[in-house]
C-alpha positions as CSV (number, residue, x, y, z in Angstrom):
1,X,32.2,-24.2,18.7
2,X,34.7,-21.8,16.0
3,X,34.8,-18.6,17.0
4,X,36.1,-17.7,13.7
5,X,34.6,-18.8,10.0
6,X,37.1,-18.9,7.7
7,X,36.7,-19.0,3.7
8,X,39.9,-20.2,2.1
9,X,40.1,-19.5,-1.6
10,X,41.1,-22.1,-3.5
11,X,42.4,-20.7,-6.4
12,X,46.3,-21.1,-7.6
13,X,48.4,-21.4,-5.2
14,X,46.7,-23.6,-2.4
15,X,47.6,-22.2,0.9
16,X,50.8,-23.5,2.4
17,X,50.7,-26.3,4.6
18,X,51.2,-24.2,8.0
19,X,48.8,-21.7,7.3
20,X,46.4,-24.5,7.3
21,X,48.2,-26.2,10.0
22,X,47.7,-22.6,11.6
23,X,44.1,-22.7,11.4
24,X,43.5,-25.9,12.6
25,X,45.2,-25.3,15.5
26,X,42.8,-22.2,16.2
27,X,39.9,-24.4,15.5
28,X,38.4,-22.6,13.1
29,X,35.9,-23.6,10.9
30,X,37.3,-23.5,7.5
31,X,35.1,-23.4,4.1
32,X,36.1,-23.7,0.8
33,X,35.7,-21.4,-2.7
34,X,36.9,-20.5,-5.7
35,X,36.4,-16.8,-7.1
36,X,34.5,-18.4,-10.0
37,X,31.8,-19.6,-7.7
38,X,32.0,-16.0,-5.5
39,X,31.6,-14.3,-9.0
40,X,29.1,-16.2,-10.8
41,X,27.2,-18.4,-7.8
42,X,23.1,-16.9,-6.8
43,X,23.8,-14.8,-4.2
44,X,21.6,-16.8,-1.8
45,X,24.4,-20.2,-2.1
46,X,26.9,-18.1,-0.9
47,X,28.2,-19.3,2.2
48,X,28.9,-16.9,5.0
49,X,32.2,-15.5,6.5
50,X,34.1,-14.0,9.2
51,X,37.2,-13.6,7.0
52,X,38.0,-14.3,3.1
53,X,41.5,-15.8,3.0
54,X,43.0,-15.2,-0.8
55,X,46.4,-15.5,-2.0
56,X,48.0,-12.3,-2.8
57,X,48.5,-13.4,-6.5
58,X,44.4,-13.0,-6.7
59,X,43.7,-9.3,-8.4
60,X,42.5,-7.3,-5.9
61,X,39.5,-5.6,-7.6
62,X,38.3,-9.5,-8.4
63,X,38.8,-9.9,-4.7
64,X,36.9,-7.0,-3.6
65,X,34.4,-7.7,-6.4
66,X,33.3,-10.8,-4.7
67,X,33.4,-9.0,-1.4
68,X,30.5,-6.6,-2.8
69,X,28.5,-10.2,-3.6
70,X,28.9,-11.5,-0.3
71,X,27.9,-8.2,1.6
72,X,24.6,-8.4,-0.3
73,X,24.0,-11.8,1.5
74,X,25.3,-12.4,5.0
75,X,28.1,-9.7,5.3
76,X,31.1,-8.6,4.2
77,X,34.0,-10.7,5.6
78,X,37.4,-9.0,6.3
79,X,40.0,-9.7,3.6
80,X,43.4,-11.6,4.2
81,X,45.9,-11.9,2.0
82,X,48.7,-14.4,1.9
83,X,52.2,-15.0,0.0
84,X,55.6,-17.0,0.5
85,X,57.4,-14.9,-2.2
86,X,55.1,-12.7,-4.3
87,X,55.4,-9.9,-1.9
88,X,55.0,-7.2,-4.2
89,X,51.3,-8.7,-5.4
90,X,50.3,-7.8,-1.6
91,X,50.7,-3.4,-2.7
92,X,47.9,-3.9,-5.0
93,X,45.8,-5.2,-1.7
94,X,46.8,-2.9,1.2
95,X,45.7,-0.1,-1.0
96,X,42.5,-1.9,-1.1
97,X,42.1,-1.8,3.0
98,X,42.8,-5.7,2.8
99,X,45.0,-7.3,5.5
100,X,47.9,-10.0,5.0
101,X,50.2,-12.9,6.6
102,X,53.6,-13.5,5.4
103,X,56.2,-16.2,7.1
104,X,56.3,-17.6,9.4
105,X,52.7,-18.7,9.9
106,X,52.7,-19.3,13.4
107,X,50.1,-20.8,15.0
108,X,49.6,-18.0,18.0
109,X,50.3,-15.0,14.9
110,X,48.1,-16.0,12.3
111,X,45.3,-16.6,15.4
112,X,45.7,-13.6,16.7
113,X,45.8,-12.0,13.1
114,X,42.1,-13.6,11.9
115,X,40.9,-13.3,15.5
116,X,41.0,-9.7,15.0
117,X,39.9,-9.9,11.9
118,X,36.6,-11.7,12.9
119,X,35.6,-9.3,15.6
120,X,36.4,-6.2,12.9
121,X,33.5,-8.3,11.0
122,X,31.3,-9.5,13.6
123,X,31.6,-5.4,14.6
124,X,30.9,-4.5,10.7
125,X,27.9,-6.5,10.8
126,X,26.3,-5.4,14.6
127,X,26.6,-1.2,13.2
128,X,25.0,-2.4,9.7
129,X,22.2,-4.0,11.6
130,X,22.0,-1.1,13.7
131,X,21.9,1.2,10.9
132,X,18.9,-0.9,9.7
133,X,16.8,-0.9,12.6
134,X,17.7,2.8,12.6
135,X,16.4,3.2,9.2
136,X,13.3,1.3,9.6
137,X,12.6,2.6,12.7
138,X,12.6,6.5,10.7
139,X,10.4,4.6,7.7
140,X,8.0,3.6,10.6
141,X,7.5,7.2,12.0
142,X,7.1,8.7,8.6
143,X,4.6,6.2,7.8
144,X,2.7,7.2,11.4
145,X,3.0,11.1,10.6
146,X,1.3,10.2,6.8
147,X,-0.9,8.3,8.7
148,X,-1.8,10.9,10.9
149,X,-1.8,13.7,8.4
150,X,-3.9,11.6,5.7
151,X,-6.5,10.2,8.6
152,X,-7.0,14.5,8.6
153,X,-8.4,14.5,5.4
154,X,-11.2,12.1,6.5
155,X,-13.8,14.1,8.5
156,X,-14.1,13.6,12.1
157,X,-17.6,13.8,12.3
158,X,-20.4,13.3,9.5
159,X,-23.0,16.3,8.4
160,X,-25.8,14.2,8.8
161,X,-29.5,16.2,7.7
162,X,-32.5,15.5,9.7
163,X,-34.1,12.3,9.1
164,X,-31.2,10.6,7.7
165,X,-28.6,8.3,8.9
166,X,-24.7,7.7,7.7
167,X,-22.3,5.5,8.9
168,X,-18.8,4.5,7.5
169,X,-16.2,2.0,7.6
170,X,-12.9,2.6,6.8
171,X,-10.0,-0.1,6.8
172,X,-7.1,0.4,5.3
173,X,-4.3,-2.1,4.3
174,X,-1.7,-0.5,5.2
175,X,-0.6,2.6,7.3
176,X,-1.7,4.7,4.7
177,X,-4.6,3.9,2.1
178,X,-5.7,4.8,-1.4
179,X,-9.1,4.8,-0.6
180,X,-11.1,7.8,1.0
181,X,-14.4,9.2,1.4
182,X,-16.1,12.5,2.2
183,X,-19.5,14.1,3.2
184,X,-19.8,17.5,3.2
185,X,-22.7,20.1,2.3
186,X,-23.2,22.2,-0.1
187,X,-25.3,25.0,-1.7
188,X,-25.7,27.0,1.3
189,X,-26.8,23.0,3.1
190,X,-29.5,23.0,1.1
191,X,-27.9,19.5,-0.5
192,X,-25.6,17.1,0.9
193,X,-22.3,15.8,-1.3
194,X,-21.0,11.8,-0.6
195,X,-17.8,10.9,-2.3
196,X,-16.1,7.4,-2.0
197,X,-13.2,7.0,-4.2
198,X,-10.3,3.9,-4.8
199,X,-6.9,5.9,-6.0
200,X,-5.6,2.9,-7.8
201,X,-2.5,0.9,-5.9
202,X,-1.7,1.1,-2.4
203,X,0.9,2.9,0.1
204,X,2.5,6.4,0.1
205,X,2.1,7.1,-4.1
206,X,-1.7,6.0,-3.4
207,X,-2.2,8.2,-0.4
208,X,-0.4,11.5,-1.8
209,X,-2.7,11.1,-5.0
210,X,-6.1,10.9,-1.8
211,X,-4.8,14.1,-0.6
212,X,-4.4,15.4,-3.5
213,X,-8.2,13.8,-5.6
214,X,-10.2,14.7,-2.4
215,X,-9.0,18.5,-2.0
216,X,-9.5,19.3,-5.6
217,X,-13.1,17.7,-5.7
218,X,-14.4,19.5,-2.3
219,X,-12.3,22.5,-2.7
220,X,-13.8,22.7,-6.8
221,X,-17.4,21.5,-5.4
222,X,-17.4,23.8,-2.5
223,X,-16.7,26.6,-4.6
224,X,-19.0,26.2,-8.1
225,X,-22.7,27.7,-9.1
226,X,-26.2,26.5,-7.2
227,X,-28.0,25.0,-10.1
228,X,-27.4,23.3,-13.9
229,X,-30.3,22.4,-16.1
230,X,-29.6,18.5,-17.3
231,X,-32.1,15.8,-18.8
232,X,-34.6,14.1,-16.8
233,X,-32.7,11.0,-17.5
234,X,-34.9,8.9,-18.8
235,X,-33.8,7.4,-21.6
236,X,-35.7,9.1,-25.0
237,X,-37.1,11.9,-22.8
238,X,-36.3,15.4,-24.2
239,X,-37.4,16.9,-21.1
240,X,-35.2,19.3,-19.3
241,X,-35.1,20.4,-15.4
242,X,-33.3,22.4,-13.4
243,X,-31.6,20.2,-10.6
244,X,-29.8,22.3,-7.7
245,X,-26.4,20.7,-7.2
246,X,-26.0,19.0,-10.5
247,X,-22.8,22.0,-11.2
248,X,-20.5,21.4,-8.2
249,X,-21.0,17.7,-9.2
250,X,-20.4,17.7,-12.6
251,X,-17.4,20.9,-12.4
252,X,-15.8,19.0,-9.4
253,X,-15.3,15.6,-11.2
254,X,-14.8,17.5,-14.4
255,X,-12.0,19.6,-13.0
256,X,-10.1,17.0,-11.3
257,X,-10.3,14.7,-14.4
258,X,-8.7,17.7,-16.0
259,X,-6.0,18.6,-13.7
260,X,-5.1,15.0,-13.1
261,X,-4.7,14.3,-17.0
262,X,-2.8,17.5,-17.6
263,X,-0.3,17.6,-14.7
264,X,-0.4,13.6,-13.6
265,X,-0.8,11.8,-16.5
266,X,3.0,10.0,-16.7
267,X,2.6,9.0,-13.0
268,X,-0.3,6.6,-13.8
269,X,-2.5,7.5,-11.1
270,X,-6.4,7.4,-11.4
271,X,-9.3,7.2,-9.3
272,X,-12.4,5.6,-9.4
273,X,-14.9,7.2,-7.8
274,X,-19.0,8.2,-6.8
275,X,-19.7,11.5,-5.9
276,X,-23.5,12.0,-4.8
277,X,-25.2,14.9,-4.4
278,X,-28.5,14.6,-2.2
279,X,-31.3,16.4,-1.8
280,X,-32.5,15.6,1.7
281,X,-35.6,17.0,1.5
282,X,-36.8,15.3,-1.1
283,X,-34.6,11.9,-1.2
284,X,-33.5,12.6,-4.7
285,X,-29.8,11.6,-5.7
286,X,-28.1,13.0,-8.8
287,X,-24.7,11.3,-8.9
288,X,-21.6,10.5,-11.1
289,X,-19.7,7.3,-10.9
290,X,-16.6,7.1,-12.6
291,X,-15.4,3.9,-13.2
292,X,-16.2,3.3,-9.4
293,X,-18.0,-0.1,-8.3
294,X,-21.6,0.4,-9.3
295,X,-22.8,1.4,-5.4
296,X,-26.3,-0.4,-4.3
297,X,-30.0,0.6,-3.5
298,X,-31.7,-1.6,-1.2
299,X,-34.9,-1.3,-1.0
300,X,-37.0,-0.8,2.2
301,X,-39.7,-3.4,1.0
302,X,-36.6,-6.2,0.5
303,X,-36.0,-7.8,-2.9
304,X,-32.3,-8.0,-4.5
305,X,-30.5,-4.5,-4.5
306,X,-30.3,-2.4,-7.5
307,X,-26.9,-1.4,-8.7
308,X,-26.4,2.6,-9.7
309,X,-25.6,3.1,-13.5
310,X,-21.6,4.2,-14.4
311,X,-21.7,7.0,-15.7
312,X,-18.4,7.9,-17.2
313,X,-14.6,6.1,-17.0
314,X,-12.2,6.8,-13.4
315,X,-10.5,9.9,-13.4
316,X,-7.1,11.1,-13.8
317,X,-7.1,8.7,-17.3
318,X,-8.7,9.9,-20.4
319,X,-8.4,13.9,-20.8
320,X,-11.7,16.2,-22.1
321,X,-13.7,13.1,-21.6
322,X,-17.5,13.7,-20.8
323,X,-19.0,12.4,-17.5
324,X,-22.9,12.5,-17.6
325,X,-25.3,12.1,-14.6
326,X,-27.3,9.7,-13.2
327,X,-30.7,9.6,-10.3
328,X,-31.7,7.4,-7.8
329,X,-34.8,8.3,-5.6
330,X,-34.5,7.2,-2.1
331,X,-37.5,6.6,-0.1
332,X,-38.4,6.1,3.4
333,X,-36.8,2.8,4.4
334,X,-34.1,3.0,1.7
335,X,-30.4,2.0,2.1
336,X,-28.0,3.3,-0.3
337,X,-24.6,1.3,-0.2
338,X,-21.5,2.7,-0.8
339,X,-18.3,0.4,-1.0
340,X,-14.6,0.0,-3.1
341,X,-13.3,-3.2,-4.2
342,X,-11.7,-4.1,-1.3
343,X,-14.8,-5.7,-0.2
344,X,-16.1,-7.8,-2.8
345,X,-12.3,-8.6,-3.3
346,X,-11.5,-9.7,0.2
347,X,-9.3,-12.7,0.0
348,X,-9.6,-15.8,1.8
349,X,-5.9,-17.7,2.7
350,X,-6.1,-19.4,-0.8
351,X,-6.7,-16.4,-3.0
352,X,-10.4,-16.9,-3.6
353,X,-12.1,-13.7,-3.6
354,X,-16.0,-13.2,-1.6
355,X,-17.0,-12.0,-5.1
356,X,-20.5,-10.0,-6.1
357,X,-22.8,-13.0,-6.0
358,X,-21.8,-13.5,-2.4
359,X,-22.2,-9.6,-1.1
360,X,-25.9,-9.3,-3.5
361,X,-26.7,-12.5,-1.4
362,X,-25.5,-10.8,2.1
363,X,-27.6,-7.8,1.1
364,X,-31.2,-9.2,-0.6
365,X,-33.8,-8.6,2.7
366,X,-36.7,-11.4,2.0
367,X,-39.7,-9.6,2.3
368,X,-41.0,-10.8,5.6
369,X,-37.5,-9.8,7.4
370,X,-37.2,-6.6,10.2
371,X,-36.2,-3.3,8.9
372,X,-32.4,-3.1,8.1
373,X,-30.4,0.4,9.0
374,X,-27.2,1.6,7.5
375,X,-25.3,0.0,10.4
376,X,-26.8,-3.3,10.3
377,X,-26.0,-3.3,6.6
378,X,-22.2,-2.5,7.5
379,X,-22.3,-5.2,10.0
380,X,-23.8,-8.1,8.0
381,X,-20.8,-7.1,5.0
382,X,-17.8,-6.9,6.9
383,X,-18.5,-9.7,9.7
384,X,-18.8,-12.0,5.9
385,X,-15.5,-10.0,4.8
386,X,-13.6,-10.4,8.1
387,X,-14.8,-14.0,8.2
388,X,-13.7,-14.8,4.3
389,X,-10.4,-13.6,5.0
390,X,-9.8,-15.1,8.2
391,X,-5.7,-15.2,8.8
392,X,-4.8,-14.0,5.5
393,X,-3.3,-11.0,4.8
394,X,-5.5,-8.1,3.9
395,X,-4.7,-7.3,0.2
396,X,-6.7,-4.0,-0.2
397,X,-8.4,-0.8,1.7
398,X,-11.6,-1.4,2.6
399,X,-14.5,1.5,2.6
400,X,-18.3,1.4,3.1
401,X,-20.6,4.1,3.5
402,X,-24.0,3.6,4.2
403,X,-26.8,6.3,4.0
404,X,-30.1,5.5,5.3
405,X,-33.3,7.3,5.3
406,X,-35.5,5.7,8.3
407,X,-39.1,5.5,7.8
408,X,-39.7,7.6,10.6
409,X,-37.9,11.0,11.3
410,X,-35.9,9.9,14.2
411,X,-34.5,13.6,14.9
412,X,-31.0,14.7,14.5
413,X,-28.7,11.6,14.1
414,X,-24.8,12.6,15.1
415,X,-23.0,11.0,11.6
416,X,-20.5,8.2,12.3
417,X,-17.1,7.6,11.5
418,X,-16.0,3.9,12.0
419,X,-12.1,3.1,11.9
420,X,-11.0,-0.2,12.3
């Protein structure tokens, strides 16, 4: 087998008769160009190179243009120049770095020569590839610490009321995700905030914008009034009542809408969104979903679920708009499901998507069926997304929260965080 690749340039002059009588004698394997083709040929035709043999009449930045192409590809080859008589031409290409045969070409010179030559290459191409691993190796650790750092702005454990149940799933694509969720309580624990939110795009951009979305909307929530008085929400009613929690919703989303448009705008990052505020007491659920996929009710009795109204566009897009709010009433038995597009829009290995119809399908409890909890409702949807995907790739993050109110009090239930 060669143990050197050589590309002869065929340009004006052809290489002398020993030279090539040289290389035959080394047994290289010889392949043939012309600097039109190295210039103007895809970059993916090129053939590959220990050493580029040119004739010194060749300009040298041409020569060193072509270089540059074939580095892009499968390496840089060392240069050799050759000339019978043109010996000044060779200047211009020393003070390039390339290296050069004169006369005699002797079989045992010009080997040694390109031999050398070949192992300066082969040496060229083992510390690029080094370098590589090297830098992908530092990509891959970064990645792990914004892993780590991000997976810190999920909560470890879940502040789950009395008489209640939570559970979550949380899948990301990639090392780091766009998506994120948060339950936390508020008004001295009197009510209970839920927030699942899709920063649009995925990777590092998506997961700086999470940190970023999810501190302003706790941090905002956390830190606003006990009570707003809003409309019943019924539509035509004139009626007005005081609903605790309805500020640090409404100032929360509000704010980071704000801040977002003002400061983020030219980045083009937004986030859809549904931030719930519960009463747990009570079941009542004042909420605001921007943009976000319209989150489920199932009820306890069965029958198809009932999607939660959107009540304003995703935020981080359109400045000073107005979000309103919406209710749900959860009663004993009652599933509300949380989830981003990552579920209905789980690919299968030919692009299709599960789709809406298919997850309303997964979800609709005939009447005669057992009781369903939170968990069993996270179970039934991703076993149908894991299985609809099957080998493919996953395109997108996948979240689902789940908040269940049993029909019994069943005591304190320890929330749940599931990471897969």
């Amino acid at each position: 087998m060669p143990s050197t690749t050589v590309m002869v340039l065929g340009d004006h002059p052809p290489p002398p008769g020993a030279l090539l009588d040289a290389l035959r004698s080394m047994d290289a394997e010889v392949v043939g160009a012309t600097l039109a083709e190295l210039l103007s040929c895809p970059v993916e035709l090129l053939p590959a190179a220990d050493v580029l043999l040119a004739p010194a009449e060749v300009p040298g930045a041409s020569v060193r243009e072509a270089v540059r192409r074939l580095r892009r590809w499968a390496g840089a080859p060392i240069v050799v120049v050759w000339t019978v008589a043109d010996f000044a031409a060779l200047e211009d290409h020393v003070r390039l770095g390339h290296d050069y045969l004169v006369p005699p070409f002797l079989p045992a010179l010009v080997s040694a020569r390109l031999l050398s030559c070949s192992e300066r290459a082969e040496l060229g191409r083992t510390l690029r590839e080094a370098d590589a691993r090297a830098a992908l190796m530092s990509y891959e650790k970064e990645l792990e610490i914004g892993r780590e750092i991000q997976a810190g702005f999920l909560p470890e454990a879940l502040p789950v009321p009395d008489g209640w149940e939570i559970d979550v799933l949380f899948r990301p694509a990639r090392q780091v995700a766009g998506d994120f969720y948060d339950v936390f309580e508020l008004v001295h624990r009197r009510r209970l905030a839920l927030v699942v939110a899709d920063v649009c795009d995925k990777g590092v951009g998506s997961a700086l914008f999470m940190a970023l979305i999810r501190s302003l909307l706790r941090h905002t929530a956390e830190q606003s009034g006990l009570q707003h008085l809003v409309a019943a929400g019924r539509a035509g009613s004139s009626r007005r009542i005081p609903v605790v929690g309805a500020t640090p919703l409404l100032n929360a989303v509000t704010a980071t809408n704000g801040y977002l448009t003002r400061n983020h705008l030219r980045q083009g990052y937004f986030a859809t969104l549904f931030f719930g505020v519960l009463d747990p007491a009570t079941g009542s659920l004042v909420y605001i979903n921007g943009g976000h996929n319209p989150p489920l009710l199932l009820d306890a009795d069965g029958g198809l679920p009932v999607a939660l109204d959107v009540t304003g566009p995703a935020v981080g897009v359109l400045p000073d708009c107005v979000y309103t709010l919406g209710y749900a009433q959860l009663n004993p038995g009652d599933t509300l499901f949380v989830f981003t597009d990552g579920v209905p829009e789980a690919r299968c290995p030919d692009g299709s998507f599960l789709g809406d119809a298919r997850m309303l399908d997964l979800l609709a409890l005939p009447p005669s069926a057992p009781p369903r909890t939170g968990r069993d409702v996270l179970d039934v949807v991703d076993t149908a997304v894991r299985r609809h995907t099957g080998k493919a790739e996953q395109h997108d993050d996948v979240t689902m929260l789940a908040l269940h109110r049993p029909r019994a009090a069943r005591g304190p239930h320890a929330g749940r965080r599931a990471v897969a």
